[in-house]
C-alpha positions in Angstrom: -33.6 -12.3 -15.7 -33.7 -10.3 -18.9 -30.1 -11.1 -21.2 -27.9 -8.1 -21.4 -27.3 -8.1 -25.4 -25.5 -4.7 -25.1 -22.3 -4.7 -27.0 -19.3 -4.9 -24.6 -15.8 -3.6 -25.5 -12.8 -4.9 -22.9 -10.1 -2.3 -22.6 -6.7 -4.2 -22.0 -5.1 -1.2 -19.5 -7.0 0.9 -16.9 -4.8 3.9 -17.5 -6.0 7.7 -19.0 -5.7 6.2 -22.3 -8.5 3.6 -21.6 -10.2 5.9 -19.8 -11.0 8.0 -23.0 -11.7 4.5 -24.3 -14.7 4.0 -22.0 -15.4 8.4 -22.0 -16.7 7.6 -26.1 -18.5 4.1 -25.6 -20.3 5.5 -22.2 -23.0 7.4 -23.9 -23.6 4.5 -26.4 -24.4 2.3 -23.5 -22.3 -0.2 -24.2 -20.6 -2.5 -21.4 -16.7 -1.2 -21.0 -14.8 -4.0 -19.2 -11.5 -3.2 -17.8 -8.6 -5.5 -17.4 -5.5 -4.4 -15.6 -3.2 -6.1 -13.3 -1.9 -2.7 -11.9 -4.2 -1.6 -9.4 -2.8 1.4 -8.7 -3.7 2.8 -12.5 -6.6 5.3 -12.7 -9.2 3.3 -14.3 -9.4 1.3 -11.7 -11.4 3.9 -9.4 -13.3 5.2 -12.4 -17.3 5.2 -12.7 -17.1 4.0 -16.2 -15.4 1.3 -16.4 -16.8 -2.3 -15.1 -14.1 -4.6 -13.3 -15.6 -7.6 -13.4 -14.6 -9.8 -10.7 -12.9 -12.5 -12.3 -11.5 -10.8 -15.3 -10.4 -6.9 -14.1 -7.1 -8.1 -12.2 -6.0 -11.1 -14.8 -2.4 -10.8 -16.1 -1.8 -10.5 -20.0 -1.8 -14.5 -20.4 -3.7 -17.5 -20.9 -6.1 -17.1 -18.2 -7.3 -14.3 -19.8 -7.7 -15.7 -23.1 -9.7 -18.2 -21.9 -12.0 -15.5 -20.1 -12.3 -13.0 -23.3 -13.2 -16.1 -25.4 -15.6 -17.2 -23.2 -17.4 -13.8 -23.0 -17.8 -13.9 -26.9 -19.9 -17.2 -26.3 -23.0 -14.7 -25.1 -25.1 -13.1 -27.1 -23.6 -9.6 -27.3 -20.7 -8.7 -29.5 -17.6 -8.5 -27.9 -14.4 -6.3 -28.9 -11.0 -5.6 -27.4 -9.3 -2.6 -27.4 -5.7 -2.3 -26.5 -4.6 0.9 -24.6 -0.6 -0.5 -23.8 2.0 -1.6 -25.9 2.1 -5.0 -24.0 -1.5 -5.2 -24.4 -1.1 -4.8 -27.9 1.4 -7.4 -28.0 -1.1 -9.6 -26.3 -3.4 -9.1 -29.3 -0.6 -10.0 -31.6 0.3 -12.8 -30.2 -3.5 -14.4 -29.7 -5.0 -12.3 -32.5 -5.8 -15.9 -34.1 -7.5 -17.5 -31.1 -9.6 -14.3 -30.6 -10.7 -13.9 -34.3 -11.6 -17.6 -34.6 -13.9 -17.6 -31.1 -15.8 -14.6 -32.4 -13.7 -11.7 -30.5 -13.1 -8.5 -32.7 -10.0 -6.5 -32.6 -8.4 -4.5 -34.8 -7.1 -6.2 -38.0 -4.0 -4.4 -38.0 -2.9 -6.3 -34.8 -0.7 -8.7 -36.6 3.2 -9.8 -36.7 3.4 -7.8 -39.9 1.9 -4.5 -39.3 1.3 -4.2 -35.6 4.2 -5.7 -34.3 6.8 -3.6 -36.8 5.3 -0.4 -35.2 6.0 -1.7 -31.6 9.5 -2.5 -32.7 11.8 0.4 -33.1 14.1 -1.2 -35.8 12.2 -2.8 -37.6 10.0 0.1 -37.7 12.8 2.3 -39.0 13.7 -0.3 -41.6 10.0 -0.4 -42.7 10.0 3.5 -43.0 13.1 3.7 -45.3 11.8 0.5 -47.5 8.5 2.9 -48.0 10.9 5.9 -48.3 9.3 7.3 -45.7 11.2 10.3 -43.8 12.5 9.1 -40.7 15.4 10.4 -38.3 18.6 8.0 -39.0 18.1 4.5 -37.0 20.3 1.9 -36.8 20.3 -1.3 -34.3 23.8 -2.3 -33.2 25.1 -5.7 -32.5 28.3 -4.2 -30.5 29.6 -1.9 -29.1 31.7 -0.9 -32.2 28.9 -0.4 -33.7 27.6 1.8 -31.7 30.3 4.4 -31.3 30.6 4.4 -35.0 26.8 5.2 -35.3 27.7 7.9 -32.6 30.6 9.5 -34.0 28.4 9.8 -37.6 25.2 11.4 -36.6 26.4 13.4 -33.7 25.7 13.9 -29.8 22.9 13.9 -28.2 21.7 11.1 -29.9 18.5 8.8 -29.0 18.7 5.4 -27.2 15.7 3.4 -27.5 15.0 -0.1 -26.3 14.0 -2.3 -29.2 10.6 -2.8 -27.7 9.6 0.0 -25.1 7.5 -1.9 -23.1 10.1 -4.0 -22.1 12.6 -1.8 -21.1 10.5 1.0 -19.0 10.8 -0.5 -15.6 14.6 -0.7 -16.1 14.3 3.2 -17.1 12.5 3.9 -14.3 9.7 5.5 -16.3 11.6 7.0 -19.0 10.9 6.4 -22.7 14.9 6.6 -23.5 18.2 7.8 -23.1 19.9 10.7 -24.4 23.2 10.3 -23.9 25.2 13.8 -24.5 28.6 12.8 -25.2 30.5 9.4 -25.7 31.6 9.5 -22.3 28.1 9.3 -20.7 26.9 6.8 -23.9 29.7 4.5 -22.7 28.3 4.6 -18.9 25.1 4.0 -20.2 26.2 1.0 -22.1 27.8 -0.3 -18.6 25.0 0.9 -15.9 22.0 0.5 -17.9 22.0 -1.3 -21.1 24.3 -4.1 -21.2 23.2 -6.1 -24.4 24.0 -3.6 -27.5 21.8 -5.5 -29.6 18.9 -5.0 -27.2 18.8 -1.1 -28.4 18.0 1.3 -31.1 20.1 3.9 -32.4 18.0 7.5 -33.1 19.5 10.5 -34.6 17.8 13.6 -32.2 15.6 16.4 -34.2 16.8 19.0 -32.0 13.9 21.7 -31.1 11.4 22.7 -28.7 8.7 20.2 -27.2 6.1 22.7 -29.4 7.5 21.6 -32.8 5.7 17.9 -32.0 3.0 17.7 -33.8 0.5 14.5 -33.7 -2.4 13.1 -35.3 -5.1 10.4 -34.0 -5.6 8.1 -36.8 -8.7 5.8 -37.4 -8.6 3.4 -40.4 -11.2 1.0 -41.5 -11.0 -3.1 -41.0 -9.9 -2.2 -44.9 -7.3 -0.6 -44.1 -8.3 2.9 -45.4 -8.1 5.9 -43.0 -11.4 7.2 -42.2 -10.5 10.1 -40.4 -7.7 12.1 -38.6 -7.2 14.8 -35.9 -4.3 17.1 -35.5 -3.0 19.1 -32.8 0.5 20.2 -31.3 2.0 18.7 -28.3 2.4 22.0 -26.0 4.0 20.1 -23.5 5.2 16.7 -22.0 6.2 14.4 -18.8 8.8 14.0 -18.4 10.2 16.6 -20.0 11.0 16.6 -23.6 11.0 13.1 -24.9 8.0 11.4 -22.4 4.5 11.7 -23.3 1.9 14.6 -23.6 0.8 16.4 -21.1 -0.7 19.6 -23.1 -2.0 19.3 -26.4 -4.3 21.5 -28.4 -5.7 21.2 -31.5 -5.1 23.0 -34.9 -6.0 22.3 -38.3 -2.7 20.6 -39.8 -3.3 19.2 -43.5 -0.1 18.8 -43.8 -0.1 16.5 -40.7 -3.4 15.2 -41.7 -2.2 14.5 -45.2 1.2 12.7 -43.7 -0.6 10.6 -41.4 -3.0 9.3 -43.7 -0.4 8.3 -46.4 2.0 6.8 -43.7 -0.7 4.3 -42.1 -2.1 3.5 -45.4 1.6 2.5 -46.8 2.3 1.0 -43.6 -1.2 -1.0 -43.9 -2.3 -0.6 -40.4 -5.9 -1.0 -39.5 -7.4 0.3 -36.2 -7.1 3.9 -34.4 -3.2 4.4 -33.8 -1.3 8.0 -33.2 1.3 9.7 -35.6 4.0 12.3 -34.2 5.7 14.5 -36.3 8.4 17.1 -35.5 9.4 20.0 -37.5 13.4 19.2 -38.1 14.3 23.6 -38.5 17.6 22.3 -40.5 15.1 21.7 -44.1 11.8 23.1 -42.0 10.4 19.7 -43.2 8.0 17.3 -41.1 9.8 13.8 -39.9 7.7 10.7 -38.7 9.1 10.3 -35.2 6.8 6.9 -34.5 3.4 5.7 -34.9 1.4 3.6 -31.7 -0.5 1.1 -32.8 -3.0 1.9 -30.2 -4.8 5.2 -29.2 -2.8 7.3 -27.7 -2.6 9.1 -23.9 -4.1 12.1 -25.0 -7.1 10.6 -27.4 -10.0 11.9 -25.5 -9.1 15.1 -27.5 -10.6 13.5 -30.0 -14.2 13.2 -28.2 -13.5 16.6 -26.8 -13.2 18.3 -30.4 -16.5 16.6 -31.5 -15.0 14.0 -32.9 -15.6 10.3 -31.9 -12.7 8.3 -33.3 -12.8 5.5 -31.0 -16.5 5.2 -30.8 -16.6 4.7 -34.7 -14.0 2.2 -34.3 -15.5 0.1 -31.7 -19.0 0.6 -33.8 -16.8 -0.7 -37.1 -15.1 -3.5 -35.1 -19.1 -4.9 -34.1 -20.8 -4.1 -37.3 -22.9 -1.7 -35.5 -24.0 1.6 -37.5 -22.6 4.5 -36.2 -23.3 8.6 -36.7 -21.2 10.4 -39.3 -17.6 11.9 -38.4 -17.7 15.5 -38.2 -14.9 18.0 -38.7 -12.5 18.6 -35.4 -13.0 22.0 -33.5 -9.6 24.1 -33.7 -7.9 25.0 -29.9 -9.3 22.3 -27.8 -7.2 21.8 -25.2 -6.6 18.0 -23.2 -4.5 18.1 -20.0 -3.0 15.8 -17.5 -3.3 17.8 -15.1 -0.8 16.0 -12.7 1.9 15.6 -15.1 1.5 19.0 -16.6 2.2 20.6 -13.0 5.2 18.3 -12.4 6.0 19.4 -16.5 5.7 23.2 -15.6 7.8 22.8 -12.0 10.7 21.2 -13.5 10.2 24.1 -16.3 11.4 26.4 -14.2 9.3 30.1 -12.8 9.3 31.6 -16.0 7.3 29.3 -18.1 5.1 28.6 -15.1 4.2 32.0 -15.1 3.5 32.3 -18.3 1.4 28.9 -18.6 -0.4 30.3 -15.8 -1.3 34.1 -17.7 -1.5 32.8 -21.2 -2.7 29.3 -21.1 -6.8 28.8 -21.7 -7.9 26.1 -19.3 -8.2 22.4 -20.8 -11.5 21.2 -22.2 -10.8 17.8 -21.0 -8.4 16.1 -18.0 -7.4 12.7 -18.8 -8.6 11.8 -16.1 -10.5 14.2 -13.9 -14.0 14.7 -14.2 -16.8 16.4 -12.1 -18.4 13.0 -13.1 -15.8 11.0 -12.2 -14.1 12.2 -9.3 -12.3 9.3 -7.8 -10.3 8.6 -10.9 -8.2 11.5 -9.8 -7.3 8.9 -6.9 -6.0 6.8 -9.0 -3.9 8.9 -11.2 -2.6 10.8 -8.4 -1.4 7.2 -6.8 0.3 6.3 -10.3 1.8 10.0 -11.1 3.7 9.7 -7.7 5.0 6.5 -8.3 6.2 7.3 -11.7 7.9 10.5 -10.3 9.8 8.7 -7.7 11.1 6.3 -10.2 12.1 9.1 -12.5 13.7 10.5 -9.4 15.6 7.8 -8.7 16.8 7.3 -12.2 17.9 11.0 -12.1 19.9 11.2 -9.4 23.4 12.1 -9.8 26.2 9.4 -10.8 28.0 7.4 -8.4 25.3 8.7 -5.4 24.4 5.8 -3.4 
């Protein structure tokens, strides 16, 4: 039997965003194996992923570890790709162990880049030290504290957990908490939060979901950025502060220009996503948080003619890859679930007008003529999400 020396690149979460993972590499023919524990995520029914029995269903652990090292014994290159905040946590943690048995991962996936941008305070403490424009953070170690915090910057404020990975299942799907007076801050504290010190304190940039503005960032094993695309976030799920669900591009130097001076000061090395809102109060651009990871909506990217990850995974294996070109302006990616759910909890007016105005999307996240099943799968996940966010919104005191 002939050996398979194609290049493999395991994605660590089968969900849109490692999906567009596997959408670049596809026509590259390299080997894109997936490794989720959730079967219920979308890549799991996808065409272009591999689930390698074995290795597709492993938990973030040991066992896998062992698996991914031993796959770097053959004689194809091997690189990992994280497309979760726990998964990039996983990287962190064994980043060593990888490194030293010939896996290739991002070298920004360490305790003291990486790891500051999953963590919320010390993220915000990083930002300042590099006077870098950030909304007001502070992480509390009481409850004093917090009310104090409160009373200073003003309701509705932002509640985040420290690391938002570990807190989503306890938020039912939600990224945070925005808590509208002190009254409903101190329930929160009582039904939901418990430890003070487990939170971040955010002051809210008030303004409408189309003054976010993002860019996907690629820097170099060196550390310097490569490349970046911009576009505006049209729309999100949940509403207002969960992820996009509509986002176009536009040419944004200012966006561009920001996002390339933040990573670089930040020293982060990989493909990560900046957001940006406009704050009307000085019309000036704040950084509102950076992934460490490519983010939901990245197939953008490939969609706009630009192939972010592909040049990353081609940098990570020391493989030559084609020139980046220039991003094409009002490409439109859609979750096409999410955005529905977006537009129904909108109310009839903006559905109308999403439905007149709106050009349809370039690219789903996940559905594809070519790829049909993955709908499956995201429909599966999409309705689970919504009946935890259901849950979590119901009114106070119901049973």
């Amino acid at each position: 039997m002939a050996t398979d020396n194609r290049p493999i690149c395991v994605v660590l979460a089968l969900t849109a965003t490692g999906m567009a993972v596997a959408r670049d590499l596809q026509p590259m023919s390299w080997r894109v194996l997936g490794v989720d524990a959730d079967r219920s995520r979308p890549g799991w029914f996808s065409r272009t992923i591999e689930r390698p029995s074995g290795l597709a269903a492993l938990p973030l652990g040991a066992e896998l570890l062992a698996a991914v090292c031993a796959l770097a014994r053959g004689p194809a290159p091997v690189i990992v790709m994280a497309a979760a905040d726990d998964a990039v946590g996983w990287c962190i943690d064994h980043h060593a162990e990888l490194a030293s048995n010939g896996v290739r991962l991002a070298a920004g996936y360490t305790d003291q880049v990486a790891a500051v941008l999953l963590d919320k305070s010390r993220f915000g403490q990083r930002c300042r030290e590099l006077n870098i424009d950030v909304p007001a953070t502070m992480q509390p170690a009481n409850r004093n504290d917090i009310e104090s915090f409160a009373r200073e910057v003003g309701f509705p404020l932002i509640v985040k957990p420290r690391a938002g990975h570990l807190w989503r299942q306890k938020l039912r799907g939600q990224k945070l908490l925005t808590p509208a007076t002190l009254e409903q801050l101190r329930r929160d504290l009582d039904e939901i939060i418990g430890d003070p010190a487990s939170i971040v304190l955010q002051e809210l940039v008030a303004g409408p979901e189309s003054n976010l503005f993002v860019g996907a960032v690629w820097a170099g094993q060196d550390g310097q950025v490569r490349q970046v695309v911009t576009a505006r976030k049209v729309r999100q799920f949940p509403r207002n502060f969960g992820s996009g669900s509509l986002v176009r591009t536009e040419e944004l130097p200012q966006v561009a220009l920001m996002s390339r001076q933040v990573v670089e000061a930040l020293g982060y090395a990989g493909v990560c996503g900046t957001e940006f809102k406009l704050d009307l109060r000085t019309n000036k651009l704040r950084l509102i948080e950076i992934n460490a990871r490519p983010t939901l909506w990245y197939d953008l990217c490939r969609a706009a003619g630009v192939h972010l990850l592909r040049a990353h995974a081609c940098d990570l294996a020391g493989l030559p890859c084609a020139p980046l070109v220039g991003q094409r302006q009002g490409v439109v990616w859609r979750y096409a679930v999410r955005d529905a759910i977006a537009l129904a909890q909108a109310g009839i007016g903006p559905l109308l007008r999403a439905t007149l105005r709106e050009p349809l999307a370039d690219t789903d996240a996940v559905f594809s003529a070519r790829d049909p099943l993955a709908a499956v799968g995201s429909l599966v996940h999409t309705a689970l999400q919504a009946a935890q966010h259901l849950r979590r919104v119901k009114p106070r005191g119901a049973g």
